[in-house]
LOSELUM-715345 format. One record per residue: chain; z, y negated, x of N, C-alpha, C, CB in turn. Coordinates in steps of 0.1 Angstrom, whole numbers, plus 5000, padded with zeros to 4 digits. Glycine has a CB too. Layout:
[node 'A'; [Z; Y; X]; [Z; Y; X]; [Z; Y; X]; [Z; Y; X]]
...
***
This chain:
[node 'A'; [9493; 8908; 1777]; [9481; 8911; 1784]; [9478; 8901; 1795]; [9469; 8913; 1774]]
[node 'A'; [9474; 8906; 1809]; [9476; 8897; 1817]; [9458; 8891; 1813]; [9483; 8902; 1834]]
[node 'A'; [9458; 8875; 1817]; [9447; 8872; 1815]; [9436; 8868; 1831]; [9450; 8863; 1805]]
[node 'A'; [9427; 8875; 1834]; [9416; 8873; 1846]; [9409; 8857; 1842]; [9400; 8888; 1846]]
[node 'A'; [9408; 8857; 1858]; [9406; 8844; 1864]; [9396; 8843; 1867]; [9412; 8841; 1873]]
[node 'A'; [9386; 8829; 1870]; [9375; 8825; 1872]; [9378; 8823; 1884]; [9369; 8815; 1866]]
[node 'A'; [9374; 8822; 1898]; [9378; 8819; 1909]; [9364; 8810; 1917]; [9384; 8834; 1916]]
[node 'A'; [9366; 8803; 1926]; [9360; 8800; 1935]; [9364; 8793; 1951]; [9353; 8794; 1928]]
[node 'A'; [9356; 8794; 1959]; [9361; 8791; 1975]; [9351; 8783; 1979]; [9362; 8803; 1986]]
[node 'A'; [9355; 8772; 1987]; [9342; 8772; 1998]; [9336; 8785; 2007]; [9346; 8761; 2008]]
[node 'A'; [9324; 8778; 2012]; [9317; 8793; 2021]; [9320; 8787; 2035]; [9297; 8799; 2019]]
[node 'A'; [9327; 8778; 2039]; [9330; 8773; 2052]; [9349; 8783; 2055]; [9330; 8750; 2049]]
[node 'A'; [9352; 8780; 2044]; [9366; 8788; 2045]; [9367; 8799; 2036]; [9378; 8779; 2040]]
[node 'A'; [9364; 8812; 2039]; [9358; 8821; 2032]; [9375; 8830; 2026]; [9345; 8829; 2044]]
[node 'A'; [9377; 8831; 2015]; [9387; 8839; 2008]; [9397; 8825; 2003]; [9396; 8853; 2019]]
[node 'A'; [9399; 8816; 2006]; [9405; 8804; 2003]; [9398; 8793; 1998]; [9411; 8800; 2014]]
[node 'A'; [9407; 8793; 1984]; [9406; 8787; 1974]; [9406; 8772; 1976]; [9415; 8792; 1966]]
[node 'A'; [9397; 8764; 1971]; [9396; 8743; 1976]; [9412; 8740; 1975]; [9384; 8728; 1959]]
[node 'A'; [9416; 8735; 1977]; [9426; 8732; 1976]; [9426; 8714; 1973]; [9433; 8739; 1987]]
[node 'A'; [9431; 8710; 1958]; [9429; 8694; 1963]; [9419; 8690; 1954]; [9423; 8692; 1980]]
[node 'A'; [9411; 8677; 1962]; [9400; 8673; 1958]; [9390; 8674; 1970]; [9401; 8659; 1952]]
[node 'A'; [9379; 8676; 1966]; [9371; 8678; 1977]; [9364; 8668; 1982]; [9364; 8687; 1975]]
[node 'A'; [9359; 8661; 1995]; [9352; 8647; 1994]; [9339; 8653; 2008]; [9366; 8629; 1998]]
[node 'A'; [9327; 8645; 1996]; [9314; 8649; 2010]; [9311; 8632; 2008]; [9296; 8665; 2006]]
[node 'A'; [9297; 8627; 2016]; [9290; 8617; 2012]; [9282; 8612; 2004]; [9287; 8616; 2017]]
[node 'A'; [9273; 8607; 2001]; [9264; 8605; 1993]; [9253; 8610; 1999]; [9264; 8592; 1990]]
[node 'A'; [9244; 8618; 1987]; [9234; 8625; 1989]; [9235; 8635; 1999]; [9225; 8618; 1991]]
[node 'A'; [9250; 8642; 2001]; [9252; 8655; 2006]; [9254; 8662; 1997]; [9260; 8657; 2014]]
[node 'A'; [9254; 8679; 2003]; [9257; 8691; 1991]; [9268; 8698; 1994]; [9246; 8702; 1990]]
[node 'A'; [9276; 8708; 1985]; [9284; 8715; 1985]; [9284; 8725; 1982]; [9290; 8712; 1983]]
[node 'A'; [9283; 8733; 1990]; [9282; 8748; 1985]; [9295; 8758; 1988]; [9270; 8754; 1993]]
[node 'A'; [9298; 8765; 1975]; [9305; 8771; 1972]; [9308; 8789; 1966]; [9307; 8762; 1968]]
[node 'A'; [9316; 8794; 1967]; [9314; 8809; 1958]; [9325; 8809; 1944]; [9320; 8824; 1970]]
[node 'A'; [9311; 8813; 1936]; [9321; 8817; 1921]; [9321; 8831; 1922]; [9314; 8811; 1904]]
[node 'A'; [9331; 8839; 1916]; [9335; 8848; 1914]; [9343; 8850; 1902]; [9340; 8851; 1923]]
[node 'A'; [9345; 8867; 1902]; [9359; 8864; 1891]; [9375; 8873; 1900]; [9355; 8876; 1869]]
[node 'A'; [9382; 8873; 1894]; [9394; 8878; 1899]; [9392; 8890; 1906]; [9403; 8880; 1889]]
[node 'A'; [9399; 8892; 1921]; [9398; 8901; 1933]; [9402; 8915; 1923]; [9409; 8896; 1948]]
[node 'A'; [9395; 8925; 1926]; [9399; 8941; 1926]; [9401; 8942; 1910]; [9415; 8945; 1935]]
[node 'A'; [9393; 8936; 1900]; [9394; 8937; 1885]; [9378; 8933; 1879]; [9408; 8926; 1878]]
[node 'A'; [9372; 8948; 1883]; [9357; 8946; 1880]; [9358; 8949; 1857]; [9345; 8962; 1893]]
[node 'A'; [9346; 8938; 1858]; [9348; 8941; 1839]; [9341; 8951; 1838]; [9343; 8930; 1827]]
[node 'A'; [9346; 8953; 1824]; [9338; 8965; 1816]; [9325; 8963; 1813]; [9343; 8967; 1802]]
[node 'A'; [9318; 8951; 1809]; [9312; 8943; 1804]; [9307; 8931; 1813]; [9319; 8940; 1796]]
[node 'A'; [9290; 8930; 1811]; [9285; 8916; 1823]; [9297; 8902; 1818]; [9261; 8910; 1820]]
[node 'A'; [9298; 8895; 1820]; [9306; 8882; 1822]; [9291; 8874; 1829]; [9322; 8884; 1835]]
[node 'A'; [9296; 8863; 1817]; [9286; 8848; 1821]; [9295; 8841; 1826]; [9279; 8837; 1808]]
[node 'A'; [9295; 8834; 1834]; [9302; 8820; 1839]; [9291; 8809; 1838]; [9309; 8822; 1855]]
[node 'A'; [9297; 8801; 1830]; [9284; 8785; 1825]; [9291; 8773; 1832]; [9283; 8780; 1802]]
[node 'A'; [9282; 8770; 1847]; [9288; 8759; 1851]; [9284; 8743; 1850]; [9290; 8761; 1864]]
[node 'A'; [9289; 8736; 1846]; [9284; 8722; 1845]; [9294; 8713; 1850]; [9279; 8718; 1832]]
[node 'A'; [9283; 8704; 1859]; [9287; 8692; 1867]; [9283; 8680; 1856]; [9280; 8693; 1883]]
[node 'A'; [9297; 8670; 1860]; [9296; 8654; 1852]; [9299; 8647; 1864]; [9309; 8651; 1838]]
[node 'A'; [9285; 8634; 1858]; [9293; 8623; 1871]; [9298; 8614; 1865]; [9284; 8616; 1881]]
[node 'A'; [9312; 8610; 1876]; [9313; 8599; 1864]; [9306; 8583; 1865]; [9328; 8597; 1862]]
[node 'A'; [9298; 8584; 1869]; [9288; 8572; 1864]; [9269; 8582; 1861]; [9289; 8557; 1881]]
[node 'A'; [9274; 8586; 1846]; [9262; 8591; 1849]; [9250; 8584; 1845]; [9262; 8601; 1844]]
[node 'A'; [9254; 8572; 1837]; [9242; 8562; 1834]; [9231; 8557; 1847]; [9251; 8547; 1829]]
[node 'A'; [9234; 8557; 1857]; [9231; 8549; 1871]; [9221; 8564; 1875]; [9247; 8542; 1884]]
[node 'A'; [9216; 8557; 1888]; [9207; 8569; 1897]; [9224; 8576; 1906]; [9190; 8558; 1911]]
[node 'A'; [9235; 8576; 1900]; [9248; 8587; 1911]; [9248; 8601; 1902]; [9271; 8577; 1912]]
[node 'A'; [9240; 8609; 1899]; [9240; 8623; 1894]; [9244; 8631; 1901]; [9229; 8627; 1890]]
[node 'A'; [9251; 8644; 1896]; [9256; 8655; 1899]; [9245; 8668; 1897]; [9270; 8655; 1892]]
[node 'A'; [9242; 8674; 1905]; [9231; 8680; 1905]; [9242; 8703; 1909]; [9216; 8668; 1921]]
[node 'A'; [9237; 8711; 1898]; [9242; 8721; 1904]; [9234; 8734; 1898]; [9257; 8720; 1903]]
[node 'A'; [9235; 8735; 1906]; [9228; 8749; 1906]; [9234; 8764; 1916]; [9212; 8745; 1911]]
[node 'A'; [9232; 8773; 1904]; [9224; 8775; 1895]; [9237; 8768; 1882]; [9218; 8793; 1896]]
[node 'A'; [9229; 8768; 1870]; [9241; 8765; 1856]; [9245; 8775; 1855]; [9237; 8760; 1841]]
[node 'A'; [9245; 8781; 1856]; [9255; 8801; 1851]; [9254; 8809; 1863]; [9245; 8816; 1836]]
[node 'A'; [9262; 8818; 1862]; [9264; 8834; 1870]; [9269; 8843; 1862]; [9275; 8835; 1883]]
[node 'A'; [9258; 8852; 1862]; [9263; 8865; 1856]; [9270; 8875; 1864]; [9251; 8872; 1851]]
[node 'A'; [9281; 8880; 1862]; [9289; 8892; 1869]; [9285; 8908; 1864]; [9305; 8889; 1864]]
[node 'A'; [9280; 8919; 1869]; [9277; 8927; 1860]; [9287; 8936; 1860]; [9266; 8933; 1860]]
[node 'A'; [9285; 8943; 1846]; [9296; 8950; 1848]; [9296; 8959; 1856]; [9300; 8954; 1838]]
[node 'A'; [9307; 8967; 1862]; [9314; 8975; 1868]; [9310; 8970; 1883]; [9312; 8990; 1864]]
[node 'A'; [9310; 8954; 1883]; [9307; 8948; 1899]; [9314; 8937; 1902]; [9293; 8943; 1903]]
[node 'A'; [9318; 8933; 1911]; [9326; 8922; 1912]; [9322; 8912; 1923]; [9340; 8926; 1915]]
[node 'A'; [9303; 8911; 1918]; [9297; 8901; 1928]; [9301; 8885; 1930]; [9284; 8901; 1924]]
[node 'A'; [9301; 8880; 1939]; [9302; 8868; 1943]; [9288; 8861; 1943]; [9310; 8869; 1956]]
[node 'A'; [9285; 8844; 1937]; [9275; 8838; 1936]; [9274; 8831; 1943]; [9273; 8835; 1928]]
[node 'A'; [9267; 8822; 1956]; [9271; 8809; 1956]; [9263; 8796; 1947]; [9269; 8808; 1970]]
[node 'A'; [9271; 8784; 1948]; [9269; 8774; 1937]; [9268; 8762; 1948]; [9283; 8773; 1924]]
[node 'A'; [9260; 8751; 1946]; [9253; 8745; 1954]; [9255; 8732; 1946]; [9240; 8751; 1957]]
[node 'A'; [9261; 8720; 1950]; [9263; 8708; 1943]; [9258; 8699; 1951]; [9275; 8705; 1939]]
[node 'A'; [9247; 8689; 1941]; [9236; 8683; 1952]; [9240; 8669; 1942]; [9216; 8690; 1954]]
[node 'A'; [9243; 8661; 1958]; [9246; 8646; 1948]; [9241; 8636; 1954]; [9261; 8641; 1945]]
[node 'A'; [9238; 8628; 1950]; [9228; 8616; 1951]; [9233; 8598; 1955]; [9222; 8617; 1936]]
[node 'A'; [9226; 8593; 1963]; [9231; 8581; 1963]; [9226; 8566; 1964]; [9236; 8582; 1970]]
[node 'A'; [9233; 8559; 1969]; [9229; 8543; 1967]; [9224; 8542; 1977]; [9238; 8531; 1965]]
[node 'A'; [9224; 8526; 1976]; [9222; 8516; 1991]; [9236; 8504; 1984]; [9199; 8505; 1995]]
[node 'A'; [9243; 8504; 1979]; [9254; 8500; 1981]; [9265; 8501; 1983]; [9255; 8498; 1977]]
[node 'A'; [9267; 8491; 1990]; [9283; 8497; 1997]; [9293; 8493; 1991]; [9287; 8492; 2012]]
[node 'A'; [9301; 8504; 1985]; [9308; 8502; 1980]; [9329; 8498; 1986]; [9302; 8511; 1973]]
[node 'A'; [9329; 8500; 2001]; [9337; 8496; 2013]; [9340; 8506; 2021]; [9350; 8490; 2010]]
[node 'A'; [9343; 8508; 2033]; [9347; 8517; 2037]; [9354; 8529; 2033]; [9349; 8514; 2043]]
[node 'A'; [9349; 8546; 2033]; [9357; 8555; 2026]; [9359; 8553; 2016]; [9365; 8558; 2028]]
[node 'A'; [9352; 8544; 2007]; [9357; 8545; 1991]; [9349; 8553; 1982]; [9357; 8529; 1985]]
[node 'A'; [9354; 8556; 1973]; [9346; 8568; 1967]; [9336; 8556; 1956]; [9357; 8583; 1956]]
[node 'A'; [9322; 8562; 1959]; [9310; 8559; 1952]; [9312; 8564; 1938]; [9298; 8564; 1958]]
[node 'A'; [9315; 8575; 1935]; [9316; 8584; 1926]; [9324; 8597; 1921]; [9308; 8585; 1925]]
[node 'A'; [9326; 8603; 1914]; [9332; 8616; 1913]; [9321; 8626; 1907]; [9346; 8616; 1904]]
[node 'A'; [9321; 8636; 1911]; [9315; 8649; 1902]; [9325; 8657; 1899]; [9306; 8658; 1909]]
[node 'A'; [9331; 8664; 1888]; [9337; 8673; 1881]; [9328; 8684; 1880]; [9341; 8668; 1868]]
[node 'A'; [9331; 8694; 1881]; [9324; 8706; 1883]; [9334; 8714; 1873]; [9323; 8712; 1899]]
[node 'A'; [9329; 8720; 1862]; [9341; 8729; 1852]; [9333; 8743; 1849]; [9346; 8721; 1834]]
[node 'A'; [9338; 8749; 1854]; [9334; 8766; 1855]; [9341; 8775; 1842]; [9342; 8773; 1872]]
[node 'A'; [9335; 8781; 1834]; [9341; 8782; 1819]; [9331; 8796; 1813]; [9337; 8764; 1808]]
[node 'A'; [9337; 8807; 1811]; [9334; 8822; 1811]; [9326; 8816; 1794]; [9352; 8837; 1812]]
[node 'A'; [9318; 8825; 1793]; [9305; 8819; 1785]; [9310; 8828; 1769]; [9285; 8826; 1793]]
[node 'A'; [9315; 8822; 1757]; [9318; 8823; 1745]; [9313; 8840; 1740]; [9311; 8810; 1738]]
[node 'A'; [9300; 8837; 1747]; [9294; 8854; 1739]; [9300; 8864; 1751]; [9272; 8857; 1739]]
[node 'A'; [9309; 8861; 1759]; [9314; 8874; 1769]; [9323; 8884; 1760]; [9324; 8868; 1783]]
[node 'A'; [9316; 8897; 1762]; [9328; 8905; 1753]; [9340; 8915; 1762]; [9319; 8916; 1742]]
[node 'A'; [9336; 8912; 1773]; [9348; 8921; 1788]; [9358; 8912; 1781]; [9346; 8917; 1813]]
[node 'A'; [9368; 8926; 1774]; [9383; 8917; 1772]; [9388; 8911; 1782]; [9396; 8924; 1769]]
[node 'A'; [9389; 8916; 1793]; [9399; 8908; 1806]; [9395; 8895; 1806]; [9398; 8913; 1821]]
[node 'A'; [9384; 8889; 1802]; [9378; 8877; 1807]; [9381; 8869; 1794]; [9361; 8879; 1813]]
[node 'A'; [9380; 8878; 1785]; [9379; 8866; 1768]; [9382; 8852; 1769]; [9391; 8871; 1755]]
[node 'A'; [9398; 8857; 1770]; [9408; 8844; 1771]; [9406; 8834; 1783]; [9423; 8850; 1773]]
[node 'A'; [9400; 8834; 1793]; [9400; 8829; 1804]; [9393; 8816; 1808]; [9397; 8837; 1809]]
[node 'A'; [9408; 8806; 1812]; [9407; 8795; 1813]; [9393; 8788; 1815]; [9415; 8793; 1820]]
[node 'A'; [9390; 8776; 1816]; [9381; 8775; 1825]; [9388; 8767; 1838]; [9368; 8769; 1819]]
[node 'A'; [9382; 8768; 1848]; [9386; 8761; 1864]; [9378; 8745; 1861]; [9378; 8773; 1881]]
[node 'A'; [9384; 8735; 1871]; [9373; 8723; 1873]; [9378; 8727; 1891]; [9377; 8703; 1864]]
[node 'A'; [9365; 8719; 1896]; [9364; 8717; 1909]; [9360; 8701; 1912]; [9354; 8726; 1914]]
[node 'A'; [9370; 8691; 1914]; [9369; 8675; 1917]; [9363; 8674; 1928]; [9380; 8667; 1918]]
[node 'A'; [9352; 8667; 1928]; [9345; 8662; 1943]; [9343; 8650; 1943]; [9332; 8668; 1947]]
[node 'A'; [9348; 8639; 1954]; [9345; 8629; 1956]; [9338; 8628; 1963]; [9350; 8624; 1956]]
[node 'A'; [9326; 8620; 1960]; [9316; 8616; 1962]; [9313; 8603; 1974]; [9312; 8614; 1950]]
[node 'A'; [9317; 8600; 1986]; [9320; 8593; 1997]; [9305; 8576; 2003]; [9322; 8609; 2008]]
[node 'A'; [9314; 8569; 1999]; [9302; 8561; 2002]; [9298; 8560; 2019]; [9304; 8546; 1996]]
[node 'A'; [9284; 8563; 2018]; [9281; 8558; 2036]; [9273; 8547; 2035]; [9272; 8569; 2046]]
[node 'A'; [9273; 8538; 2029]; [9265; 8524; 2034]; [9277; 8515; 2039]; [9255; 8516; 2020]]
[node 'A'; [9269; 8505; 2045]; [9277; 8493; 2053]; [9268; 8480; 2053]; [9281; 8497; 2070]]
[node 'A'; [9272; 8472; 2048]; [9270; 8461; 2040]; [9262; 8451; 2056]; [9288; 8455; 2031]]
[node 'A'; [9254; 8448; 2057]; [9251; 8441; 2072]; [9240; 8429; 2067]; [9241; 8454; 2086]]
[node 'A'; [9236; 8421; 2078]; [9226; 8415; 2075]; [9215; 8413; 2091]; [9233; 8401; 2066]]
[node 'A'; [9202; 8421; 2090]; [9192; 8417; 2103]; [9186; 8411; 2100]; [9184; 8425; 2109]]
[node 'A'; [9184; 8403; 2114]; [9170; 8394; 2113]; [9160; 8404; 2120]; [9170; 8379; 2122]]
[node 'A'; [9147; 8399; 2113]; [9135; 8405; 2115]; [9125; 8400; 2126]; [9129; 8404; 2104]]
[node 'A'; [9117; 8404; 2134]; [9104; 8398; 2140]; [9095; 8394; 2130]; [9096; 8407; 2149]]
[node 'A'; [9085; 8391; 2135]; [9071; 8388; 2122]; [9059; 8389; 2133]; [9071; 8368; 2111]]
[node 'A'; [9050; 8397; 2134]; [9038; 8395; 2141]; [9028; 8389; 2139]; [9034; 8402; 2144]]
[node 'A'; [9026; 8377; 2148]; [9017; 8371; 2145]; [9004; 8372; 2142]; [9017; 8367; 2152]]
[node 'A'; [9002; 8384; 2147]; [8985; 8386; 2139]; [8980; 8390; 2127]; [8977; 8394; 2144]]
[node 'A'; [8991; 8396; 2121]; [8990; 8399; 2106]; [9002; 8398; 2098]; [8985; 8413; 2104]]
[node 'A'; [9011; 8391; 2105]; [9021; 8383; 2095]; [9033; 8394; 2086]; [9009; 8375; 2081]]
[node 'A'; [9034; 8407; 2096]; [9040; 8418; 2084]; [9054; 8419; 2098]; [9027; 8439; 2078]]
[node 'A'; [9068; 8423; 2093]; [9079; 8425; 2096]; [9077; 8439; 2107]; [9088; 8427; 2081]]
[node 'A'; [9079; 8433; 2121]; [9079; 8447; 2133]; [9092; 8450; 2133]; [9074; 8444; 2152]]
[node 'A'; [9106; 8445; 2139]; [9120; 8448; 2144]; [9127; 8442; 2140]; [9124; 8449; 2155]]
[node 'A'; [9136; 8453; 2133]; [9153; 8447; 2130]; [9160; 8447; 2138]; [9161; 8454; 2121]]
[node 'A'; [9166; 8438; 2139]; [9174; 8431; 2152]; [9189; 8423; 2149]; [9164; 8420; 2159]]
[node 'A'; [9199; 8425; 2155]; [9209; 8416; 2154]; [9210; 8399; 2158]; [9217; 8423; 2161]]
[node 'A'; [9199; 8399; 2169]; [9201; 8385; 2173]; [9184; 8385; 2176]; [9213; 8382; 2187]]
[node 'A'; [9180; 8370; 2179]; [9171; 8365; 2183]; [9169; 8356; 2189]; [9167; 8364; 2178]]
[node 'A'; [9159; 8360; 2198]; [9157; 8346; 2214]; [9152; 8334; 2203]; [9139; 8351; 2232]]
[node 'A'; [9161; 8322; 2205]; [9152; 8311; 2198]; [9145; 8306; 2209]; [9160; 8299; 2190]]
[node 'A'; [9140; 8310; 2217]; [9136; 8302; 2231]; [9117; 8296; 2221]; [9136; 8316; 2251]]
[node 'A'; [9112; 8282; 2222]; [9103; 8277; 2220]; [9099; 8270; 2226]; [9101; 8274; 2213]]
[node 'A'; [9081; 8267; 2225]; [9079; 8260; 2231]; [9077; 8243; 2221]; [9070; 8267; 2238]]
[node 'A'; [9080; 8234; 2223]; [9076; 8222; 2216]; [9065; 8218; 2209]; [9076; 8215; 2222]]
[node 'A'; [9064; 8214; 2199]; [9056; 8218; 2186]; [9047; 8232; 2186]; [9045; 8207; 2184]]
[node 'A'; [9057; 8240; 2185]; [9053; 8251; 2187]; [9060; 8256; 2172]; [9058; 8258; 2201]]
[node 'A'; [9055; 8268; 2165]; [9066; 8276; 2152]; [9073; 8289; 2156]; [9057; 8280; 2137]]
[node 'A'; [9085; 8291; 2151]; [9090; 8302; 2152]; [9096; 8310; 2140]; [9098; 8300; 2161]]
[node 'A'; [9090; 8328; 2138]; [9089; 8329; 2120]; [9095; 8340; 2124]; [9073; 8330; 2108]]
[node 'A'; [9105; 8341; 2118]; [9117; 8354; 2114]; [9117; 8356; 2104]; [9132; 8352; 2116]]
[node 'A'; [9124; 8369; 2100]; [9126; 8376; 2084]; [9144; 8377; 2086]; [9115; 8396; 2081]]
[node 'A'; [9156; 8375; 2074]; [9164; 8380; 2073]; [9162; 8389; 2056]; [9175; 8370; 2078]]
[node 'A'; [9175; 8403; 2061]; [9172; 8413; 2050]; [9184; 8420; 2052]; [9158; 8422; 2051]]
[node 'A'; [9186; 8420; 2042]; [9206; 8427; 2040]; [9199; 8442; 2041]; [9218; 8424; 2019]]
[node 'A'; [9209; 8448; 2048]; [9210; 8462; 2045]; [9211; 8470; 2035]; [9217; 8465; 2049]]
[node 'A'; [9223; 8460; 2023]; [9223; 8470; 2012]; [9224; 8462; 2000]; [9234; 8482; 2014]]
[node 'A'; [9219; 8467; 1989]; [9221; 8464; 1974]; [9235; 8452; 1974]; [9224; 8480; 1965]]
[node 'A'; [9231; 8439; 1974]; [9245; 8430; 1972]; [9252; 8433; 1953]; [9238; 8409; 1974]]
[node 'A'; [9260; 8437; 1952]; [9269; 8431; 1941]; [9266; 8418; 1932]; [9282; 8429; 1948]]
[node 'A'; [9272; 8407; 1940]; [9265; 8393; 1934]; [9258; 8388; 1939]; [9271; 8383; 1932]]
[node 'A'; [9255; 8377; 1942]; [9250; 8366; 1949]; [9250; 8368; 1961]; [9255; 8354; 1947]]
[node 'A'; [9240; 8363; 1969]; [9244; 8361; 1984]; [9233; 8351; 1992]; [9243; 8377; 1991]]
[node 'A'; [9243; 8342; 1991]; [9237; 8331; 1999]; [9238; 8330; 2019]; [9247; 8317; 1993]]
[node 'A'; [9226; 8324; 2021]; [9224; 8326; 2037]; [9219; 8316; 2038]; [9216; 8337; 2043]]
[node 'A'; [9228; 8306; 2046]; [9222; 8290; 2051]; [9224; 8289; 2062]; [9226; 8277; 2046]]
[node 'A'; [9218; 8277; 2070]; [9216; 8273; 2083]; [9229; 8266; 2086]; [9204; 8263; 2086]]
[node 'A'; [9234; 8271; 2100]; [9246; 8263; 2102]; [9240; 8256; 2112]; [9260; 8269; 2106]]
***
């Protein structure tokens, strides 16, 4: 008995299957179509139960998808789209390096009784998760009349006048790893 397939595509490349691993950024989405096998509508509705894992799921890097299921009804061979929303830091983790992965596994739901579908595998869909931060360090202004941080800036006029003060802020861009020391040369 031949056994039917869980299928899915991006909606950017419409009838073609991800090919690969897929990679967006942090705190972008991915939207996609689940389906089941072309020109083999079931007898019977078909659940498809999708769940996304991150793999750091202890931290604030979650895999977010929706909807969790697609029902197929029977004697139809609708297409759903599936929407993966993922989340991110302020650390940089280096250029193009992956922050994280989401696993996406697409898996025909235990109570399905369409024979064609019974047996049928489940699919994963790998997405890597792309870091966009960049590790920097600005100096700040400070306004004098109420003492709070105006512009981030790369450089600053030291120009003064003699016993005069001059009050800057420095502030990393992103979440350091370890330590990070900043002294006067």
């Amino acid at each position: 008995m031949y056994v039917h397939h869980i299928f899915f595509f991006l909606r950017h490349k419409p009838q073609q299957q991800p090919v690969g691993i897929q990679r967006i950024s942090e705190t972008e989405s991915l939207t996609y179509t689940v389906g089941l096998s072309f020109g083999m509508e079931p007898a019977n509705d078909v659940t498809i139960n999708i769940v996304a894992i991150s793999s750091k799921p202890n931290g604030p890097l979650n895999c977010t998808i929706m909807p969790s299921s697609v029902i197929i009804l029977a004697g139809s061979n609708n297409q759903t789209s599936v929407t993966l929303t993922t989340q991110g830091n302020v650390i940089d983790e280096g250029t193009d390096a992956i922050a994280y992965t989401c696993i996406i596994t697409h898996s025909i739901d235990p109570s399905t009784i369409a024979p064609q579908y019974k047996e049928s595998p489940s699919r994963e869909l790998t997405v890597n998760i792309i870091n966009d931060d960049n590790a920097d360090v600005k100096l700040w202004t400070i306004d004098k009349n109420d003492g709070s941080y105006e512009y981030d800036v790369k450089f600053l006029s030291f120009f003064n006048l003699e016993g005069d003060s001059l009050e800057y802020g420095i502030r990393l861009d992103t979440e350091p790893m370890g330590i990070v020391r900043i002294e006067p040369v």
